[in-house]
C-alpha positions, 0 to 999 in steps of 0.5 A, a space after each residue: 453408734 458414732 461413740 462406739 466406733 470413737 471407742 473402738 479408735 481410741 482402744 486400738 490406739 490405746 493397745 498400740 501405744 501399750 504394745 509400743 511402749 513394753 518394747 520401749 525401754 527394753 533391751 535385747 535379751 539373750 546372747 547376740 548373734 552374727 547378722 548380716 545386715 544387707 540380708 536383715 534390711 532388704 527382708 524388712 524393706 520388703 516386708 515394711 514398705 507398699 507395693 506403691 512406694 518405689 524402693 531401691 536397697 543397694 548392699 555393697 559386696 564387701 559389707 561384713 557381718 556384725 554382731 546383735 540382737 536380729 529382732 531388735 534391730 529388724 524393728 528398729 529399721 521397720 519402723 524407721 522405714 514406715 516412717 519413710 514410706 508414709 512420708 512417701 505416701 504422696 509421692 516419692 521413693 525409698 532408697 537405702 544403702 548398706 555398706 562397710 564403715 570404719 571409723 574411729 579405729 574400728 569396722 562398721 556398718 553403715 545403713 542410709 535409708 533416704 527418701 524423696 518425700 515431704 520432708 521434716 521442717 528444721 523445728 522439727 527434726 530436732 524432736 523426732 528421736 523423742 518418744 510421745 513425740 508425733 506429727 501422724 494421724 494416730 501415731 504413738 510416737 515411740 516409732 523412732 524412739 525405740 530405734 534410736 534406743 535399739 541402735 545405741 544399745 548396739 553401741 551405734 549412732 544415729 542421725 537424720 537430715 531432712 530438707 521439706 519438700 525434698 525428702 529426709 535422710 536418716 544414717 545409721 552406724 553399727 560396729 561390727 563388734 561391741 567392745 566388751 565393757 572395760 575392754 582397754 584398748 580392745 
């Protein structure tokens, strides 16, 4: 009986990392669309982090709207914000921030997702964009790889701070628009 249910365990986790793994390496398809940001991140917050974990989403008033494929970044920011939420498992909160950012000439948006929760050892941090890279009990490693991916195909960056014992910060930039390819001086 034990065998049974180690091989139904290991097909689930099996079948998640198959599932994870067609999203990894795929770029949205079809024509971006207009998004609002503070509108996409307070949905997946919601629908992402338990009811235990304390969550605050605090959206400037002036943020703009950017151009992108919704459902790639809505998974992105899911699993980034799961990541936070199990860090938070044994206490601590969530607090995400969107808010407008120029840079470099052009207008972006700026998404933080903090949380208070045990944090990423120095060693690690440098690792965890990696896919197959995972430190959770069944995990496919392919969470943040997939939201780094999506994020740069927006032509956006990413980037994580964390102290253990304190909680970790992970900030993303997206353009409002993505130059056009061979766009001069756009």
């Amino acid at each position: 009986e034990d065998v049974v249910d180690v091989l139904r365990t290991e097909t689930k986790r099996l079948d998640l990392m198959a599932r994870a793994f067609s999203q990894f390496g795929r770029l949205p398809e079809g024509a971006p669309s207009e998004i609002d940001m503070g509108e996409l991140v307070r949905y997946t917050a919601r629908a992402s982090v338990p009811a235990s974990v304390p969550l605050e989403v605090e959206v400037a008033p002036d943020t703009p709207l950017i151009e992108g494929h919704h459902d790639a970044l809505q998974r992105a920011f899911s699993n980034v914000l799961l990541n936070a939420a199990d860090a938070c498992a044994k206490g601590g909160g969530i607090h995400v921030r969107v808010a407008p950012e120029s840079g470099d000439g052009r207008s972006a948006v700026s998404v933080s997702i903090r949380d208070s929760g045990c944090g990423i050892p120095a060693e690690r941090l440098a690792t965890i964009w990696e896919p197959y890279v995972t430190h959770k009990e069944g995990g496919t490693g392919l969470g943040l790889a997939i939201a780094r991916q999506a994020i740069l195909a927006h032509h956006g960056s990413v980037s994580a701070e964390s102290t253990p014992g304190r909680g970790t910060e992970i900030r993303v930039v997206l353009p409002v628009r993505a130059a056009a390819e061979g766009e001069v001086g756009g």
